[in-house]
N, C-alpha and C positions, 0 to 999 in steps of 0.2 A: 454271775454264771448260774444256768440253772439246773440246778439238782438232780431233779426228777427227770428220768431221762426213757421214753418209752419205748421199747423196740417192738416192732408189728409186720405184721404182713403174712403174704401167704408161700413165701420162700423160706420154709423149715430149717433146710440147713443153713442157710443163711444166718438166721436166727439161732440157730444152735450154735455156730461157728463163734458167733460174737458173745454170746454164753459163756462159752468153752472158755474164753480168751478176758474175757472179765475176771472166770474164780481162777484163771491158773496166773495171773498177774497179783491177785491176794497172795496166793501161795508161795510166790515171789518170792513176797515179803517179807516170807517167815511167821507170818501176824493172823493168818486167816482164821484158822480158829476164834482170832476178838476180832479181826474186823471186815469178816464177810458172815452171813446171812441169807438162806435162799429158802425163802417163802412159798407155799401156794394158799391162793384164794378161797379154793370149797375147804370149806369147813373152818378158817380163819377167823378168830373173834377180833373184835376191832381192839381190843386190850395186848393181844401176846401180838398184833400188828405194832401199835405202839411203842411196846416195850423192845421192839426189834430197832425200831428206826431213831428212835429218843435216845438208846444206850451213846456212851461218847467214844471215838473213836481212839483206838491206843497207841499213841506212839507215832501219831501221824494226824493227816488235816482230815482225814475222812476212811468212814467206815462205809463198807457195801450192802445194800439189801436188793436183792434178787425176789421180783415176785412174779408167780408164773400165775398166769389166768387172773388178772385183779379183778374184772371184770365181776368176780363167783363175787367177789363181798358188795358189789350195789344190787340194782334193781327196783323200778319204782322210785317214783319222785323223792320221797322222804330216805330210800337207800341208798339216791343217787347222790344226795346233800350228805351224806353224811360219809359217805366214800372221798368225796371231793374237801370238807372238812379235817378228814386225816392225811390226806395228800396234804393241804395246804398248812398243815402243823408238823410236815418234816421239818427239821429240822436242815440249816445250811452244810452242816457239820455231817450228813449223811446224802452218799449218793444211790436214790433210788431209783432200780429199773424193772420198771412193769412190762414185762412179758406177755404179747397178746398176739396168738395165731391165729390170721384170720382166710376169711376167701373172699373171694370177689361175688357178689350176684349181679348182673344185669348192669355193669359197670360202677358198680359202689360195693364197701366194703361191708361184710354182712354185719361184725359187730362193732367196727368204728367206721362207718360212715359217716356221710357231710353232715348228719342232722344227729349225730351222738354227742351224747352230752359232754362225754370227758375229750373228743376231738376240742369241742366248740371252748371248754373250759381250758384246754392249751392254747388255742389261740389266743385267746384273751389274757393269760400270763404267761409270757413269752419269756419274762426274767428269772422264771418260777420252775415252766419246762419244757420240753422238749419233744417233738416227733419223728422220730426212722422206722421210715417204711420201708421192708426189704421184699419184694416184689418180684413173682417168676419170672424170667425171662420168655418174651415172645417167644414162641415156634419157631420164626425165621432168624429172631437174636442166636441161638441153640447154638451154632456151631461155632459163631466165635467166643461164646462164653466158654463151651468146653476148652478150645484152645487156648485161653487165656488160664482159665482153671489146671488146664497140664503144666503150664506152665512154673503154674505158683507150687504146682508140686514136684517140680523137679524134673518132668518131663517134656514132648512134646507130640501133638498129634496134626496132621498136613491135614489141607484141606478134605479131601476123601475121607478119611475115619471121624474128622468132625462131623459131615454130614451124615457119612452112615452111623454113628453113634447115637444125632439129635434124630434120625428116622424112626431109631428104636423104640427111643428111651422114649420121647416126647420132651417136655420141657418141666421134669422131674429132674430139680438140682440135686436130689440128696440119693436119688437113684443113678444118674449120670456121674457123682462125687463118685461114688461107690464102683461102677464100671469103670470108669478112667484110673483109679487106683488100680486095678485089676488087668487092665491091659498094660500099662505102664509094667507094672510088671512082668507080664509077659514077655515084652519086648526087651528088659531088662534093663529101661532107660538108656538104652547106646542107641536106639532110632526114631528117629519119628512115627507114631501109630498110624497105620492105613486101613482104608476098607476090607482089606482083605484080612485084620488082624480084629477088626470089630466083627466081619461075617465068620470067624472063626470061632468066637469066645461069647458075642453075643447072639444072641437068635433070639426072636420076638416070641418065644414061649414062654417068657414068663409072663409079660402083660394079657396074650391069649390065653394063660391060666389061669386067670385072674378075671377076667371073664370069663370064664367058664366056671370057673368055682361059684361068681356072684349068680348067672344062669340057672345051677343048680337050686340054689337059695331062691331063686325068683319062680318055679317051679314046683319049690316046697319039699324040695329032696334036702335034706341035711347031713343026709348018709351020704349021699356022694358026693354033698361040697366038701366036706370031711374027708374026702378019701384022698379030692382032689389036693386040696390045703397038705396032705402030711406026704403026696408023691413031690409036690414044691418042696418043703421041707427038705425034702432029700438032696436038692440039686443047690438050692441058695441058703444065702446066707439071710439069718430072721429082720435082720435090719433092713437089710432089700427087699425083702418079700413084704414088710411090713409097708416100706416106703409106696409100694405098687398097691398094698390096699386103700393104703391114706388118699392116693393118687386116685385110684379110681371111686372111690367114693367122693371125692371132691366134687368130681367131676360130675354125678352123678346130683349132687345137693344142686349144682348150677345148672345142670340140665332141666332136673325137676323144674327148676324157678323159670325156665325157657319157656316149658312147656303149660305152667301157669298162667304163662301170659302168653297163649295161644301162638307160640314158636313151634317148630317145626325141626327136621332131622339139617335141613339147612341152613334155619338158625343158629342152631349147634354149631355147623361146619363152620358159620361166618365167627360165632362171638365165642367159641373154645381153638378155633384153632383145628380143627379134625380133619379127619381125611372121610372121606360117605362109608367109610366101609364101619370105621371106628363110630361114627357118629348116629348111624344107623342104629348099633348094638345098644348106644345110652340113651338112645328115646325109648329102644324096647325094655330095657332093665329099669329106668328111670319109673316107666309110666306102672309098674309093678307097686311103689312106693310112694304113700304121701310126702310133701315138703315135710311136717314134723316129724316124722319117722324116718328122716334121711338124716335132719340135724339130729334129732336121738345117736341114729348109730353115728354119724362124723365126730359129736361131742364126745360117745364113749372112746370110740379107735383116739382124739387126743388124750384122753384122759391113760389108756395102755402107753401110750406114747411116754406120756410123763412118768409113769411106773418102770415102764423099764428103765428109765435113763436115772432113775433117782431109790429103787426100794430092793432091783437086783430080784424081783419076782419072775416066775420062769414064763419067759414068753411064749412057748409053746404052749400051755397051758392055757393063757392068757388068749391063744390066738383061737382055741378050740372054744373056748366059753364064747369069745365075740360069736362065731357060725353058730353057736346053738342062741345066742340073745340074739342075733338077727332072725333067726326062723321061727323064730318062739313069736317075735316083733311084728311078723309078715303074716301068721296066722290070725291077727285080731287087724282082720280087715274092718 
């Protein structure tokens, strides 16, 4: 059976979900304290790694180690070997899962693609470990996922509110999670959700605020992406409004990669999914910005990401430092 067990992709909540459900099954136990462990990468020495995954498990056949970003301890031929060395010196007696969020560029994954080393190193020990990729749902998948998603939570939504939902949202799970919790209650779980309970509760201002906030920024106003960020602030909740910047910066790093490779606004529409109006806005915001100054700010928004969810730092704070390191970012053209 193999161990090592990776969860990936560019479906957040997905990955958060099966997170969630890993340490609250330690905690089961009563045992979590000895036998879970939730690591991150940057700044990881290869020893207190070690010392995480070697310990023995108490009172049962296996202890848990959670690592988020493994990726931060390789790099370079001789970092890549030696990353792959500590992998291959877990221990049986310990199940480990490396957490790695990634995106799509131009139909491959940007940091485990077909030609990555720790892919190619899974395939080849297959006894040793494992790959789950959890993966957006297409644009047109959108509405029966929501309805399947009401479901698992207790509710339901008819055909109408699924699609006016998946109009809104796009094909942002962890923002779509978030609204369907939200109408669901609304409707107090006695009916099924319709268009007319998504056009009440949802309105596409907050993704058009969210472009207009990155507009600001692309302009080189920070005063007023600032203003824009703290009237959001007022109406959502920071985990939503967070989900919609991750979202559109995603989108944004994929666009850039489009456009590198002399793509075009209907490119876009074909290989993200857009509608001309949306896709139009990300070739002009996109072409503001280099490729590495796109993955700059996406690596820092994961890196908040993982703070909030693990140090309890205040994210509004957090969300006001990202607008002033991206405009600080935008002026060293």
């Amino acid at each position: 059976m193999a161990n090592i067990r990776i969860l990936h992709g560019d479906d957040i909540s997905a990955i958060d979900e099966a997170v969630a459900a890993l340490v609250q099954e330690q905690k089961d136990s009563g045992f979590a304290d000895l036998n879970l462990t939730v690591l991150h990468g940057k700044g990881l020495s290869a020893n207190d790694f070690s010392n995480a995954v070697l310990a023995a498990p108490f009172l049962t056949d296996f202890r848990v180690v959670i690592l988020h970003e493994p990726l931060a301890m390789a790099g370079g031929r001789d970092g890549n070997q030696k990353f792959l060395k500590l992998l291959e010196d877990t221990p049986p007696t310990t199940l480990l899962y490396p957490v790695i969020k990634d995106a799509i560029e131009r139909k491959d994954w940007e940091k485990l693609g077909k030609t990555s080393f720790l892919r190619k190193w899974v395939e080849k020990n297959p006894d040793k470990a494992t790959l789950t990729t959890y993966q957006l749902p297409a644009q047109n998948a959108m509405p029966g996922w929501i309805m399947k998603k009401a479901v698992a939570m207790g509710g339901k939504f008819d055909g109408s509110g699924a699609s006016a939902l998946a109009a809104a949202i796009g094909n942002d799970t962890q923002a779509a999670t978030h609204e369907i919790e939200k109408l669901l209650l609304y409707v107090g779980f006695s009916r099924p959700v319709d268009d007319a309970d998504v056009n009440e509760l949802v309105s596409g201002v907050t993704s058009v605020s969210v472009f207009d906030m990155v507009d600001s920024l692309v302009v080189g106003n920070s005063k007023v992406a600032l203003t824009k960020l703290h009237q959001l602030e007022e109406t959502e909740e920071i985990p939503q409004l967070f989900a919609m910047i991750i979202r559109q910066f995603r989108l944004l790093v994929q666009t850039r990669s489009i456009l590198d490779k002399r793509g075009n606004s209907q490119v876009v529409q074909k290989e993200l999914g857009q509608i001309p109006f949306v896709a139009d806005k990300l070739v002009r915001q996109a072409s503001a910005f280099t490729a590495d100054k796109l993955k700059t700010i996406y690596t820092q928004l994961l890196e908040f990401d993982y703070q909030f969810k693990t140090s309890g730092n205040d994210p509004e704070a957090a969300l006001d430092l990202f607008i002033l390191d991206v405009a600080q970012l935008l002026k060293k053209r």
